[in-house]
N, C-alpha and C positions, 0 to 999 in steps of 0.2 A: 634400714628398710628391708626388701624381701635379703634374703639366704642361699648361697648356692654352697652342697661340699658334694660332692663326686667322686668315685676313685675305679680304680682296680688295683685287684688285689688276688692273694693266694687261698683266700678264706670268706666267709660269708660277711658281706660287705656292708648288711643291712643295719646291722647293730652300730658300727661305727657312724655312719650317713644320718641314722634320727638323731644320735649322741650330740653330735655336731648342730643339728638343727636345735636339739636344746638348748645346748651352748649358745646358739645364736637369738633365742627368742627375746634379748633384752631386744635386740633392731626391730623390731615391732610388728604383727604379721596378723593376718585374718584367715589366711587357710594353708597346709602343705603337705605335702605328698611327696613320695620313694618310687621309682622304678628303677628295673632290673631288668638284664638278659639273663635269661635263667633256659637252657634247653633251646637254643634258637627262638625264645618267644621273648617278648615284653611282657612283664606284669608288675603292675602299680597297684599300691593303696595312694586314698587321696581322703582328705578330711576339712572339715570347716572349724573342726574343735581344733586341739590343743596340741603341741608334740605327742604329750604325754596317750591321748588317744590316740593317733597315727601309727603309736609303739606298740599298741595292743591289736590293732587293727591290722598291723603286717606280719605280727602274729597270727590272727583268725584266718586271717588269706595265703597264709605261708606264702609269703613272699619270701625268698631268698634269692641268692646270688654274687658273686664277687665280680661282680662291675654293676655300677650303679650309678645314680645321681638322682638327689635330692632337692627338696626348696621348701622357703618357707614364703609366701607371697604375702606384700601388701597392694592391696587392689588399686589400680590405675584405670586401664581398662578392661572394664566387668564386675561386676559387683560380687563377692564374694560368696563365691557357689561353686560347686563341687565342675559346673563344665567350664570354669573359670579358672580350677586350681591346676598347679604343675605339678609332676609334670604331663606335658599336653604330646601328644602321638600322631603322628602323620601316617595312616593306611596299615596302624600295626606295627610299622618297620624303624623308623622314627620317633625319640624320644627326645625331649628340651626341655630345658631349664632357663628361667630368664629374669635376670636383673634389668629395669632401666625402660627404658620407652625408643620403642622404632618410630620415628616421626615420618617415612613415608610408606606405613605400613596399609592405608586405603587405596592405595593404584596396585601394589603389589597384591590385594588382596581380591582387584576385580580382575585383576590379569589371572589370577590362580583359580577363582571362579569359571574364567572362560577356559581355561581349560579341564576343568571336570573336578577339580577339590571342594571338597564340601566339608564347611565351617561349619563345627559343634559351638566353640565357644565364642565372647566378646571381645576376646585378646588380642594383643596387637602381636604376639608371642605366638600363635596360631600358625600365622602367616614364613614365621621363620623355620617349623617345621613340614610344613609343607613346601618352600621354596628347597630345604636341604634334600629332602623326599625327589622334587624334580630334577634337581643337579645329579642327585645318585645315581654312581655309576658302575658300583663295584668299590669305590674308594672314598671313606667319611672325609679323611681331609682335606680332599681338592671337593667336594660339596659343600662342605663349610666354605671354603677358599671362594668358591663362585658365589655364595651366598654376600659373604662380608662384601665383595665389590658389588651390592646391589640395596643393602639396608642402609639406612644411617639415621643419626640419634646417640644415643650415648647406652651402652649396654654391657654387660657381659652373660655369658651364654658356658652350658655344658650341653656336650649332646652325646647320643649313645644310639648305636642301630643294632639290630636284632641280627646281622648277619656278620657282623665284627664282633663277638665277644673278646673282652681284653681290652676295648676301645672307647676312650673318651677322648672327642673335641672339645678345646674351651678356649675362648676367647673373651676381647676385653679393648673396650672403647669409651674411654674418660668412667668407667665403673671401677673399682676395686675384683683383683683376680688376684690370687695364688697359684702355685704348684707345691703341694708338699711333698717331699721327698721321703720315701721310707723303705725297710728293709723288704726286696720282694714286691712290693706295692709302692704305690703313686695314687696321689690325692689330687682333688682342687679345691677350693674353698674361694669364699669371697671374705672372708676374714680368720684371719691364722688361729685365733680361738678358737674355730670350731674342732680343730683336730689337735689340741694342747693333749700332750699324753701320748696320741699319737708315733709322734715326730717332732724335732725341733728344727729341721731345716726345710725351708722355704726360698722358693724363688717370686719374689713378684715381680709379676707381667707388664710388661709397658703397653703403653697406645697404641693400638694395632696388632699386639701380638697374637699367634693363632698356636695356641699348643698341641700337639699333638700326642695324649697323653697314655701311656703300656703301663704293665706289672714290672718291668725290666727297663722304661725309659719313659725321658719327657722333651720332645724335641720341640725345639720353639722357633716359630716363624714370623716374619712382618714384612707387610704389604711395602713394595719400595719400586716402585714406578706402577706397574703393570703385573710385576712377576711379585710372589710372596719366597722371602729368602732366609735363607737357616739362619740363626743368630744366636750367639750366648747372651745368655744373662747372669749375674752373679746368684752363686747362692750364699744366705744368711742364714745364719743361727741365732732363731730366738727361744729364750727360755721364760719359766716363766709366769707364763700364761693360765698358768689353773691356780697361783696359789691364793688369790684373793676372793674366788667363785663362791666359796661355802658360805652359806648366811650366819652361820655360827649362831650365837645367841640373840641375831635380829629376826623379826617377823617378815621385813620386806628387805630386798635388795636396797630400794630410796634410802630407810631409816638406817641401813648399813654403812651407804657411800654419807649420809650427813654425818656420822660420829666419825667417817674416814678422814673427816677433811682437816683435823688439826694434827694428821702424820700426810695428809697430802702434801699441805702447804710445807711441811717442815722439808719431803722429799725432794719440791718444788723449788726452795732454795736453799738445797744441800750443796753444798761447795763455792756457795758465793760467800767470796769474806771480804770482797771489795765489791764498788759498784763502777762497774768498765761497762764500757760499749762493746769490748771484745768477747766479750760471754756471747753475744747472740750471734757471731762468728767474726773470722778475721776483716771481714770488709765493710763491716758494721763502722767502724770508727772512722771512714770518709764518709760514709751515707750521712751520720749520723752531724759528722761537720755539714755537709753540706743542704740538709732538708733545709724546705724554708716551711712548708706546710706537710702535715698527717693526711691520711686519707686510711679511713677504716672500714674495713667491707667484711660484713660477716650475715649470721641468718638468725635468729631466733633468739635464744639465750645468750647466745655468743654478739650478737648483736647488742645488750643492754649492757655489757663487760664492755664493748666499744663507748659506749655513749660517758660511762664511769672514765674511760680514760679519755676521753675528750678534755673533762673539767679540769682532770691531772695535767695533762698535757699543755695547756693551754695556762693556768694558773703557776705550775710548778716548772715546767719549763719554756714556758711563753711563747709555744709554736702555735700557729693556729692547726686547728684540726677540724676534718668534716669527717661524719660517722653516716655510712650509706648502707641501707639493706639490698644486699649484692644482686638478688633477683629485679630489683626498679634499677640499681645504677648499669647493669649489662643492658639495659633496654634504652637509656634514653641519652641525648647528644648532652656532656659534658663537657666542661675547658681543661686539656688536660693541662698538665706542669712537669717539666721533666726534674723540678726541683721538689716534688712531695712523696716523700716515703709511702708506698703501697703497703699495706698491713693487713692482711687477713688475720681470720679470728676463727678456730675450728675444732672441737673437740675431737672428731676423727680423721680428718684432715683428706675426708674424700667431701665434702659436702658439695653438690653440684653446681649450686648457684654460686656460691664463690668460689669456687675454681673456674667456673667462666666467666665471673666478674675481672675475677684473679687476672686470664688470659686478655680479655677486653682493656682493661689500663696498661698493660703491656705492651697490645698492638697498637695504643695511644703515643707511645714513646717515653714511658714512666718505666726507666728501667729498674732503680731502687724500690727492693722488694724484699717482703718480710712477712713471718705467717709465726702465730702463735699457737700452739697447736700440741694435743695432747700423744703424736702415733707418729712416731722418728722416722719412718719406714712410709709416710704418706705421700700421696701426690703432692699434697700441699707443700710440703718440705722439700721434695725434690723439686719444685718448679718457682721456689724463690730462692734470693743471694743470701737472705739470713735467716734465723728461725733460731726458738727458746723454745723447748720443749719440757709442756707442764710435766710432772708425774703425778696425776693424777691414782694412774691405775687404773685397771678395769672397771669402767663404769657403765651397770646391765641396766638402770632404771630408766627409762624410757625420759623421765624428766631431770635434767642435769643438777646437780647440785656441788659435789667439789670436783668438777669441770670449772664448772663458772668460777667459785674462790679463786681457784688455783691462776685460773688465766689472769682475774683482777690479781695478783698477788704478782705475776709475770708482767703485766703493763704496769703496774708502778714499779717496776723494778727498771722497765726501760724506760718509762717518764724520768728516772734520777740519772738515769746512764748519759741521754739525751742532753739535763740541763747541765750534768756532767761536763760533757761535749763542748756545750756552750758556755762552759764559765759561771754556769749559774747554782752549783753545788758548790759549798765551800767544805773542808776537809769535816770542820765540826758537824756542820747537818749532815757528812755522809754519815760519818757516824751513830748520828741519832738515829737517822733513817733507817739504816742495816739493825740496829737495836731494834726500835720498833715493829721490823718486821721478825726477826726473828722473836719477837712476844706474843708475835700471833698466834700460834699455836695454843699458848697457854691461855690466854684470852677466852679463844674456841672454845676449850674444854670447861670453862666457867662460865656460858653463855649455854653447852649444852645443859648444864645440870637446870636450868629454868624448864626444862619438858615438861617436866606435870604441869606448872601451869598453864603454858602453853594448851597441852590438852584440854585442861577446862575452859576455853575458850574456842578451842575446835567443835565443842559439841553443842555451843550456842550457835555456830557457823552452818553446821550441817544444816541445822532448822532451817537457814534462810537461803531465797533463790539467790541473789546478786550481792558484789561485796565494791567498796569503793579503797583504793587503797593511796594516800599521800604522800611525797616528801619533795623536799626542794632542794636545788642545790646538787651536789653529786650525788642526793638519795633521791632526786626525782626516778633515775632508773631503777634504783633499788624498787620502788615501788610497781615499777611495770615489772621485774622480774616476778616482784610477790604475788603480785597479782594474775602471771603467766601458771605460775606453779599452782596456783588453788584451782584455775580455770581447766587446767594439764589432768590434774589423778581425779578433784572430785568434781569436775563436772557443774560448776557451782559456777554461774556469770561474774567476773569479775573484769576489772578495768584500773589503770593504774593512774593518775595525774599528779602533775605541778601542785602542791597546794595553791598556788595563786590563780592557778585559773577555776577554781570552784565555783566563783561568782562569775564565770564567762558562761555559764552551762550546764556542768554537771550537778549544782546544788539545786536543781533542779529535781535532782532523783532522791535527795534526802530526807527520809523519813525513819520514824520508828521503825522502820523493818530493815533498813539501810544501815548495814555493819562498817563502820569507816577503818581503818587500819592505818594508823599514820605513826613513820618512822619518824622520832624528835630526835635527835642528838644534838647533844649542846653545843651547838655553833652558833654563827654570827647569823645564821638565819630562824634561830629557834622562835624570838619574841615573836617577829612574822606569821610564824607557822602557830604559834599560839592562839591570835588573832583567827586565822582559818580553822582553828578547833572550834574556837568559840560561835563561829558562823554555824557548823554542824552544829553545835550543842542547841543554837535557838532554832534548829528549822527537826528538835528530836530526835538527832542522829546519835548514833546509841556506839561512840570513838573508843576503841582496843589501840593504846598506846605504845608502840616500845619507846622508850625513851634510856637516855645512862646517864650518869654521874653528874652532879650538878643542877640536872634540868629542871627539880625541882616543881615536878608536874603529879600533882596529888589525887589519889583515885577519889570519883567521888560519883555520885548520882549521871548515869552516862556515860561515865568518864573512866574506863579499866586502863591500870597502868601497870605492866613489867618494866622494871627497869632491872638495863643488864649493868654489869659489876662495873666497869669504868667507862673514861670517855677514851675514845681509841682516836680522834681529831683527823688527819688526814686518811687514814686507814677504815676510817668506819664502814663503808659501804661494805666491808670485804666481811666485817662483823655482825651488820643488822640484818644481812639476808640471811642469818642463818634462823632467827627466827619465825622469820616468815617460810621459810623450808620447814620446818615443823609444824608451823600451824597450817600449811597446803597436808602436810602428810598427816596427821592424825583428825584432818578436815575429813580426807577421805576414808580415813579408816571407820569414822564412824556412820559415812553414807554406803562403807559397804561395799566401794569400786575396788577395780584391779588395780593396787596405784601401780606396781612393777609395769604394768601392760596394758595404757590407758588405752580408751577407744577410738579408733583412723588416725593414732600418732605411730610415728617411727622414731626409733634413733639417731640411725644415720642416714640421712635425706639425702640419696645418691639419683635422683630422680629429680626434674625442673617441675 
């Protein structure tokens, strides 16, 4: 979601601060803006386009200066408009940046009324520069300091005043913060890519902390009764960070990360040559003796890779498992179990609604806790007992793709570790197992070379408003994912089901104009799902099949069939999404969208 990088520095600060915002436009943004203390004054460019304009525009305005802070905003409150964009100014003197949402920002903001502030924007972000504006007293950080004991919500923040040059505040409340650490200069960021090149060491901020950030130092504090107290943090070195960015010979970042994902998955399980519980850490192999039930909490993409390993889980090693979207299960009175494995599910492993889902089963008494997750260095990792970390890689496309694989490839990995556990792996099926997954790779890459066709079946797609997408079985989610990703870049209504419920409802909607997409794989459920083709076929529905090896399912009038090169049997799900990833992405290339940077989505949804 929005972007914060900030710094001071020995040199003009401005070129690194957009750099950084570029860096960050995969997290997904509608407007952003650059201010500076330049000369005792503030002065901002702000924009509703694109990085790339903001860069010319602080150009035209000569804006310079070496202390700064930048944003790239996705709108919350205020609709995206330039007296909406950051960063926002209290009286001149006051400048903020703001991730996150202040939830008692309407009292604080009729109390700042009565005393004579006067609100330009619809921001909830308004209100925090003008409360730091009142505390001012000659000193940014004990202003910030009276500020944080008065807001609450989850946020993080940069601030900069006109009478401090040298001087960034930044703070951080269940939001993602850094410090980066460089020679002469100090940075902040809300994600260490933004300053890859840069610097390679970083300090990430915990809950409460208040940095207090120089050209010479970065001193960190946190709130601990009443009084805010100095504290260390460690610092890390990560590297790294830029070498995947280039699009090389792709058109879009999307079609990049999908041809990534058969060296993702191989990264993903690089150095497993056995299947143990002890890979997802040391404490893993009591947990994992002792679960009786899953419980899986994630949000979006990451949520239908839950729903896949339920069937896993549940089939292969006979735990029951419930799969919850972490924004309904933080809301409503559950029974908890102190004997069911908590597992989250998160590509950047800040995502907000399950990390407060995360905390909620916690405070329930579920201490066995487990988070799958793309980012070593995350909340989410640091705040359970175990954790498998995908390598994915940097992924900028707004819509996930080998994110998802990778994490299905990490939940069957811990589905066998599990039945492992339990006695229910015998040495032979590890073996097959470990095989099979180590074929994935190659699989991938003979599932990509189907593109073209694919393509000609995207540009029947564009034609049409709505798409209906089937499968049953562990491919019922595959088909909500398909159908998440065409709805994601091109903007085209789609909807994912059961094949067996078609006759509850949805065949309803089928007509000649009704593109059905239904994943076959020759399972035990394929005759079934055949039966539910032929329901479309009599009511003119006009079915784009994947199907593989065996199934035996012939193109005819109606009836378009790909089939990919083998049957992959318990692994498929982790294979048939990758065609519905190509037909979402050359769906949209032919209606013409932004797929990299669809429209009101973000990346990483650090915001409830």
């Amino acid at each position: 979601m929005c972007g914060i990088v900030a710094g001071v520095s020995y040199r003009n600060i401005v070129p690194i601060l957009t750099e950084g915002l570029r860096r960050m436009e995969y997290r997904g943004y509608d407007s952003c803006g650059v201010a500076v203390v330049d000369d005792g004054q503030l002065k901002r460019s702000r924009t509703v386009k694109r990085v790339q304009d903001l860069i010319r525009q602080t150009e035209e305005d000569e804006v310079k200066g070496s202390t700064g802070i930048a944003h790239t905003r996705w709108a919350t409150h205020g609709a995206p408009e330039i007296r909406n964009t950051h960063p926002l100014f209290s009286n001149n003197q006051i400048a903020v940046v703001h991730n996150g949402i202040i939830e008692n920002y309407a009292a604080i903001k009729e109390e700042l009324i009565g005393k004579g502030y006067e609100f330009v924007s619809q921001t909830d972000t308004e209100v925090i520069a003008h409360l730091v504006h009142y505390y001012y007293k000659g000193d940014l950080l004990g202003a910030v300091e009276n500020v944080l004991r008065r807001i609450r919500g989850a946020f993080a923040l940069a601030i900069s005043c006109k009478d401090e040059p040298g001087r960034i505040v930044a703070a951080r409340v269940a939001a993602p913060l850094v410090i980066a650490l460089g020679e002469n200069e100090n940075f902040v960021a809300s994600d260490p890519m933004a300053l890859a090149g840069v610097t390679d060491r970083y300090i990430y901020l915990e809950d409460g902390d208040v940095a207090d950030v120089r050209q010479q130092s970065a001193e960190i504090y946190n709130l601990q009764g009443d009084q805010f107290v100095r504290v260390e943090r460690p610092v890390s070195v990560v590297q790294g960070f830029s070498q995947n960015i280039a699009l090389g010979p792709y058109t879009h970042y999307m079609q990049k990360e999908i041809f990534e994902q058969p060296q993702a998955i191989s990264d993903t399980l690089e150095g497993v040559v056995g299947i143990s519980s002890s890979i997802f850490g040391h404490e893993t192999p009591a947990m994992f003796k002792r679960l009786k039930r899953v419980l899986i909490l994630a949000c979006g993409t990451s949520y239908y890779a839950g729903m896949v390993a339920k069937y896993w889980l549940e089939s292969l090693a006979k735990v029951p498992c419930d799969v919850e979207i972490a924004s309904e299960y933080r809301y409503r009175e559950s029974v908890p179990d102190k004997d069911t494995l908590v597992l989250t599910i998160s590509q950047s492993g800040e995502t907000a609604d399950t990390l407060a889902a995360l905390e909620h089963a916690k405070s329930l008494g579920m201490d066995m806790t487990m988070t799958i997750c793309n980012v070593a260095t995350s909340a989410m990792v640091k705040r359970t007992r175990a954790h498998y970390i995908t390598r994915a890689g940097v992924e900028i496309g707004v819509a996930s793709t080998k994110a998802f694989t990778t994490q299905l490839a990490a939940l069957f990995l811990m589905t066998s570790a599990i039945a492992k556990e339990k006695g229910l792996l015998s040495e032979e099926e590890e073996k097959a197992r470990l095989k099979d997954m180590r074929h994935l790779p190659e699989a991938m890459r003979a599932i990509l070379e189907k593109e073209n066709e694919i393509k000609e079946w995207a540009s029947v797609f564009a034609q049409k408003n709505n798409a209906l997408f089937l499968g049953r079985g562990m491919h019922y989610p595959i088909a909500l994912e398909g159908a998440l990703k065409l709805k994601e870049i091109s903007y085209l209504h789609a909807e994912g089901y059961p094949a067996g419920e078609l006759k509850h409802g949805p065949l309803a909607l089928v007509d000649a104009e009704m593109p059905v997409v239904t994943v076959a794989p020759n399972d035990e459920l394929l005759e079934k799902l055949k039966g539910n083709m032929e329901e479309v076929r009599a009511r003119k529905g006009e079915l784009f099949v994947f199907s593989d090896q065996g199934c035996n399912i012939q193109p005819s009038e109606g009836m378009h069939v790909i089939q990919l090169p083998e049957n992959y049997a318990v692994l498929s799900p982790i294979l048939h999404v990758i065609p519905l990833q190509l037909l979402a992405y050359h769906t949209a290339i032919a209606k013409g969208t932004d797929v990299d940077k669809p429209r009101n989505l973000a990346k990483s949804v650090t915001t409830e």
